[in-house]
N, C-alpha and C positions, 0 to 999 in steps of 0.2 A: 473474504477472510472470515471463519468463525473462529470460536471460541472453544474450550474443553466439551463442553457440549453440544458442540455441532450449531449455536444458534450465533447469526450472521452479526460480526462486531464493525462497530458504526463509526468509522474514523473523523476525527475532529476534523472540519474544513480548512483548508490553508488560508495561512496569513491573508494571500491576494484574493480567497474568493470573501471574508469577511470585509476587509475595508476597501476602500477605494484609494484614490493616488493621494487625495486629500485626507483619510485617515477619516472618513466618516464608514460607518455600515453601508453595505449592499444591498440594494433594494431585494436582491435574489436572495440574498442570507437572513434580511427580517420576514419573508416570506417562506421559508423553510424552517424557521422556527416556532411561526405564526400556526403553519399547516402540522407538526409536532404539540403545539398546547393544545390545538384542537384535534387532535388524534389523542389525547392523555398519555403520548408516546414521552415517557419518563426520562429513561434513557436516550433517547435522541433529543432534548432537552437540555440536557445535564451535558453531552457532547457537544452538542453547538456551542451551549451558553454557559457553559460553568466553569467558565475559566475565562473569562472576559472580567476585563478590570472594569470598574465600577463607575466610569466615566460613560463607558462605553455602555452597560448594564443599562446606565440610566436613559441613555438614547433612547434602545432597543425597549425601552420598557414605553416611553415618547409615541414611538415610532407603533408599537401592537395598537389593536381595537382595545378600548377599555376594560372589553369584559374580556378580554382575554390578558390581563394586567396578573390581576390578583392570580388566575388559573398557574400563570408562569411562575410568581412566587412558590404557591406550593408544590409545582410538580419539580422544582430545582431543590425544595428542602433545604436540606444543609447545608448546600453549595450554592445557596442565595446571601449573598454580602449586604448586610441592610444598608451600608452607605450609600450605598446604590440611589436610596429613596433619597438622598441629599440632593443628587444629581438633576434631578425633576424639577418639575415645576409646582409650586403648592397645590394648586389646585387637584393636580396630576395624583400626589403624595397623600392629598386627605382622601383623597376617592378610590384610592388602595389601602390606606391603613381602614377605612370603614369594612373594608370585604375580609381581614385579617383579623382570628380572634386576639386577645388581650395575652394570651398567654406564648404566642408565639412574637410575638410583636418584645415583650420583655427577654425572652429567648435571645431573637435577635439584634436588641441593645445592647445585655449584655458584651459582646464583643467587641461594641463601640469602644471610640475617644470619647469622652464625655459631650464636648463640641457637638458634635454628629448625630449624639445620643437625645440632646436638648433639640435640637434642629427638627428631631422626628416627635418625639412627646409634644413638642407646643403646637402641633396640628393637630394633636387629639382632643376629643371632648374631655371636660373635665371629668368625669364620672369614667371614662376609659383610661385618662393619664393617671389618675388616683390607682385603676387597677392594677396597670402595667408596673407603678411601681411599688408598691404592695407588693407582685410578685419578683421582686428584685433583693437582693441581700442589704442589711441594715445600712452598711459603710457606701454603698452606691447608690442606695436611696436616696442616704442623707445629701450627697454629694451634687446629687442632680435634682434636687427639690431644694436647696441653694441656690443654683443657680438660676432654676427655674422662676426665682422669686425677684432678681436683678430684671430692671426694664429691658423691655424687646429688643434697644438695639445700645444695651451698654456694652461694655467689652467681658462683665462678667457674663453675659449671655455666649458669649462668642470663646470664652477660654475654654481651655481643655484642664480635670482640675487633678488628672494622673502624670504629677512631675517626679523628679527627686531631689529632694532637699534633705541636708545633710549640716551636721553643726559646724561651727568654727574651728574647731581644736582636730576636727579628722583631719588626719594626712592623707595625702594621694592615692598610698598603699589599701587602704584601709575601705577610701571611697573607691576603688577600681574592685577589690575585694565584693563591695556589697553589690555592685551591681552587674557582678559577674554571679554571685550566689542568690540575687533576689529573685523571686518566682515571678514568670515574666509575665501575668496578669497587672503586678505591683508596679510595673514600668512602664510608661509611654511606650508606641509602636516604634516612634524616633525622636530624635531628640537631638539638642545642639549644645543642652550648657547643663552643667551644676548650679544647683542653686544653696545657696549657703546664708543658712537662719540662727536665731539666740536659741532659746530654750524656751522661749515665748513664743514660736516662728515667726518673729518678726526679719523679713530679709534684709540681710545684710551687704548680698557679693552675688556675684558668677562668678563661677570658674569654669570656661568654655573647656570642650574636650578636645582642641587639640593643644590648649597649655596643659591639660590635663596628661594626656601622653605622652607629652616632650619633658611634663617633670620629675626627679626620680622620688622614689615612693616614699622616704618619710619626711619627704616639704609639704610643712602644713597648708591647709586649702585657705585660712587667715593668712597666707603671708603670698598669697598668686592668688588671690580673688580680684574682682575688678569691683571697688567697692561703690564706686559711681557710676556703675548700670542704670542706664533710663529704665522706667519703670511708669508703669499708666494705674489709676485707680478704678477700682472694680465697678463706678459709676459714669466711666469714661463713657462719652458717644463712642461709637465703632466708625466714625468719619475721623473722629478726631486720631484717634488709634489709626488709623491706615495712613493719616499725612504724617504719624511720628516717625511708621514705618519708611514712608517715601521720602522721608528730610533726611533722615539717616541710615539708611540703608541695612535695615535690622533683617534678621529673618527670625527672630523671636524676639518676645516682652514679657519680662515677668509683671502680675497682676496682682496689686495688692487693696487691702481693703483702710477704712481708715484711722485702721493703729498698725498702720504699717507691716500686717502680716500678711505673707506669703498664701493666695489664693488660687493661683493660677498663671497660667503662661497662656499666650496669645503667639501662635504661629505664623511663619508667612502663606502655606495653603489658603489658611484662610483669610486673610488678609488679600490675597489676589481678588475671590470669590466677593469680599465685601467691595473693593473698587469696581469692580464690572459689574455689581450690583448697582453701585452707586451711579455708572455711566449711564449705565441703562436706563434707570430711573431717570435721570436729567433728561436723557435725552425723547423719554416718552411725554415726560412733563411739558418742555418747550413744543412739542404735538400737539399741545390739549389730552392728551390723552390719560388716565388714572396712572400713577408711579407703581402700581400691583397688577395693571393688566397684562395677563399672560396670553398667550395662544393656545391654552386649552381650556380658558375662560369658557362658560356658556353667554348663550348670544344675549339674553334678557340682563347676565349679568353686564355686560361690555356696552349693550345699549345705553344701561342706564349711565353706566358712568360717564361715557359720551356727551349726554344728552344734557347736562349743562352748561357746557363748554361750547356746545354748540348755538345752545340759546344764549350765551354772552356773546357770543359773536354774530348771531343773528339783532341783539341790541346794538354792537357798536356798527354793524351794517347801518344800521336805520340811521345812526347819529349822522355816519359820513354822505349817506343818501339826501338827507334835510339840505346840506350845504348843497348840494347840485337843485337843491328845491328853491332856494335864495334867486339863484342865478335863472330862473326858468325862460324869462323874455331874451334873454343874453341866447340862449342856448336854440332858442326857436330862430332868431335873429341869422343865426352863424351855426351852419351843421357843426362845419369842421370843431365846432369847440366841441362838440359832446363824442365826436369819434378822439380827439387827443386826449381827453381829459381824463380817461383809464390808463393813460401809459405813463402820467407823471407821477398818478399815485400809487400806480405798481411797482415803477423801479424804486419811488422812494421807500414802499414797502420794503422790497426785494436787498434794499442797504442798510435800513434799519434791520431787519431778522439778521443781519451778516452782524453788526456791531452788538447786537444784542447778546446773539451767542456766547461771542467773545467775551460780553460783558458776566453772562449768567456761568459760564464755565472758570472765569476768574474769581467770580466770588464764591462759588464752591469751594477750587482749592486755595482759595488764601492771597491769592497773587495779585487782587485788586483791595486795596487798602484806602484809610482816611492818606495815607501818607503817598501815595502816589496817583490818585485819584485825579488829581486837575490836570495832569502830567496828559494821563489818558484820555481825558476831557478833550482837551486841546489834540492830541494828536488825532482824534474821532473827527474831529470837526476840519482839522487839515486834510485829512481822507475825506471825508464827505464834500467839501469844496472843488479838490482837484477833480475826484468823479464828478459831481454835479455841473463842473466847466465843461470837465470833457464829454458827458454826454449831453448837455444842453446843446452843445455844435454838433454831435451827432444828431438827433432826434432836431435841430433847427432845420440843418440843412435839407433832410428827408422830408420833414414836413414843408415846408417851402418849396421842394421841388414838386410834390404831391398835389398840394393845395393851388399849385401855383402864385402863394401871397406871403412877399419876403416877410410880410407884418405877422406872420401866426407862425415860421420860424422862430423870431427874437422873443415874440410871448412866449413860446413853450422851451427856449434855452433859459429865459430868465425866472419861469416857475421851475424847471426841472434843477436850475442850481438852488433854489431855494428850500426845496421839498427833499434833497439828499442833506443838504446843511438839517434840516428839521429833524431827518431820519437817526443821522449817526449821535445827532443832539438826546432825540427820544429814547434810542437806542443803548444810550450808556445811563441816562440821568432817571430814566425808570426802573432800573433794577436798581440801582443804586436807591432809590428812595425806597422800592420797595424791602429790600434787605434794611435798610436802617429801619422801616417801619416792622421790621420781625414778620414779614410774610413771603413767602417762600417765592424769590422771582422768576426761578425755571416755570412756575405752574403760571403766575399771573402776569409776566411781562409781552408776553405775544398780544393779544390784544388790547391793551391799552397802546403800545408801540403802532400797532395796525391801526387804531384807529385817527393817534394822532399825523401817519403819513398821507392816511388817507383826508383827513380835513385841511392838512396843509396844502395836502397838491391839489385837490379841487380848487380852495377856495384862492390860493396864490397863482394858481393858471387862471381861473374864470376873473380875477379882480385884476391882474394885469390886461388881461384880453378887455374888459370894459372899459379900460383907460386908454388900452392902446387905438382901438378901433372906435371910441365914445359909445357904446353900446347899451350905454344906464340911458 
């Protein structure tokens, strides 16, 4: 197919050859797009990718060689959506915004939700976010160098600060009127409520839009407001904001500051983005691993962070090694105790990291309190019992029939029931102390738990074994 001019027109690729069954990119289509930024093929560009939502944008941009990042942004131009950069990974995000002059970069804020707009400036150097917005209009400066100034992860960081708010005395007529004639810069992209302030903008109400339609036009917006709307303070954590969301089931929060004025609204988009932030984090932490380490981290950065984490665990190694150093004559004495004596303290590892989780994702969301806390004590310790019976007769009998000596069965049933009793004990009562002691227990309760299953199950296998067999 050409064009009026004879020159050969580039049809967008269908649905199926862009994504796969699961909805991610084709390795064949970031490869034709890849082979297009590096041909400075504009137009074939702009075809592939200029019309991909900004989820998908942010993969595809993932997914390129680095230096073929930035090339993609400009050869898309206008038809590059900077949400897109929300999409990435920070690391990903600052090492494209360095290749982007300052004045495109302001360009394409402009467009933003405020939210989106903050998300990309706080990756910038200071001396570039000062420029970008300098090049911004006075009313959006002001607006996003506010919120810029709320901590990293309050919910004033995280609001978007283009709502509508409208006084008490409008009727319905009047608010459907303005926001059928305001200029849709003035307007959220979408939106779920009215908000309704004094003359102070101190908020007062919602009025959701679909009371909003079902009322007829001169019932005042005072008399259908919902004047006991939850509402979060512009200093709120953004954890605490996602569990108001998840108690009650919001899909928006007006954000106010502290005289009660209307600053912002807080959506559910971004509220998902903050829980799976938050998951993710937990669950790197319980790894040892940094709560910010990405995959397109560089290696010296990922090393370092590593490399403490690993030297406290190569300490509490040595702790748990000393106790098999107590026993050394025991051990020279009777092979079979030094081939058993990894397996008591693995599974009681292997029970403790099981009740631990449970313990460090409960006190995340809220769900393990002073008030139910011995509740869960006790039922830890009932699970660690029944298992510790049930695999002490599994691992007795195995062993026993192995060693041939029903005597190192009964030793390693009665340390392996002691060593999961220790585990799910360990396992609830260290993050438990360490939350009360204000230290964060997804990062620091893996190895202090690991090291007390491991001295338990050593030293309660080898000390039963010297009694049973007289061994001392």
């Amino acid at each position: 197919m050409t064009d009026i001019a004879g020159h050969p027109v580039v049809e967008p690729p269908p649905e199926d050859q862009v994504r796969d069954e699961e909805g991610r990119l084709r390795d064949e289509f970031v490869e034709r797009v890849s082979a297009a930024v590096q041909a400075s093929d504009a137009e074939q560009v702009r075809t592939l990718a200029g019309d991909l939502h900004e989820a998908d944008m942010g993969a595809l941009i993932e997914a390129l060689d680095p230096d073929d990042r930035p090339r993609l942004i400009e050869l898309l131009g206008a038809h590059f959506d900077f949400s897109a950069l929300t999409e990435v990974d920070d690391s990903v995000r600052e090492e494209i915004l360095e290749e982007i002059p300052n004045e495109e970069i302001a360009e394409g804020v402009r467009e933003l939700e405020s939210d989106d707009a903050v998300a990309i400036l706080e990756d910038l150097d200071p001396e570039d976010r000062a420029a970008v917005l300098e090049a911004l209009p006075l009313i959006e400066r002001t607006a996003l160098r506010r919120s810029l100034d709320y901590p990293e992860n309050s919910a004033g960081r995280l609001m978007q600060t283009r709502l509508i708010a409208v006084p008490a005395f409008w009727n319905v007529g009047q608010t459907i009127d303005y926001m059928r004639e305001a200029h849709p810069e003035s307007l959220p992209d979408s939106f779920f409520e009215v908000f309704v302030v004094d003359p102070g903008h101190r908020f007062l109400g919602t009025v959701f839009l679909d009371r909003l339609a079902r009322s007829k036009r001169p019932v005042r917006l005072e008399d259908i407001m919902q004047a006991d709307r939850r509402r979060v303070d512009v200093m709120e954590d953004r954890e605490e904001v996602a569990r108001l969301f998840e108690r009650y089931n919001l899909v928006s929060v007006p954000v106010v500051d502290e005289a009660e004025r209307l600053v912002g609204v807080v959506t559910i988009d971004d509220i998902v983005d903050v829980i799976q932030e938050e998951a993710e984090e937990d669950l790197r932490a319980l790894g040892g691993v940094s709560r910010r380490e990405e995959l397109s981290d560089p290696v010296w950065w990922i090393t370092r962070s590593r490399f403490l984490w690993l030297l406290v665990n190569l300490a509490t190694a040595f702790i748990a090694s000393s106790v098999l150093g107590l026993f050394e004559g025991q051990l020279q004495k009777m092979v079979a105790l030094a081939v058993l004596a990894p397996i008591v303290a693995s599974q009681g590892g292997n029970a403790a990291t099981q009740t631990m989780t449970v313990a460090v994702r409960a006190l995340a969301t809220r769900d393990l309190s002073r008030a139910n806390a011995l509740w869960i004590i006790g039922r830890e310790l009932m699970v660690g019992a029944i298992n510790g019976a049930a695999f002490g007769l599994i691992t007795g009998i195995i062993s026993a029939t192995w060693f041939h000596t029903p005597g190192i069965g009964v030793v390693i049933a009665l340390a392996m029931l002691t060593n999961l009793i220790a585990g799910a004990l360990g396992g609830i009562l260290i993050p438990l102390l360490l939350d009360r002691l204000k230290v964060d227990p997804a990062v620091s309760s893996g190895a202090f738990v690991t090291t007390v299953t491991d001295v338990v199950g050593y030293a309660s296998f080898l000390s039963i074994a010297t009694l049973w067999f007289g061994l001392a």
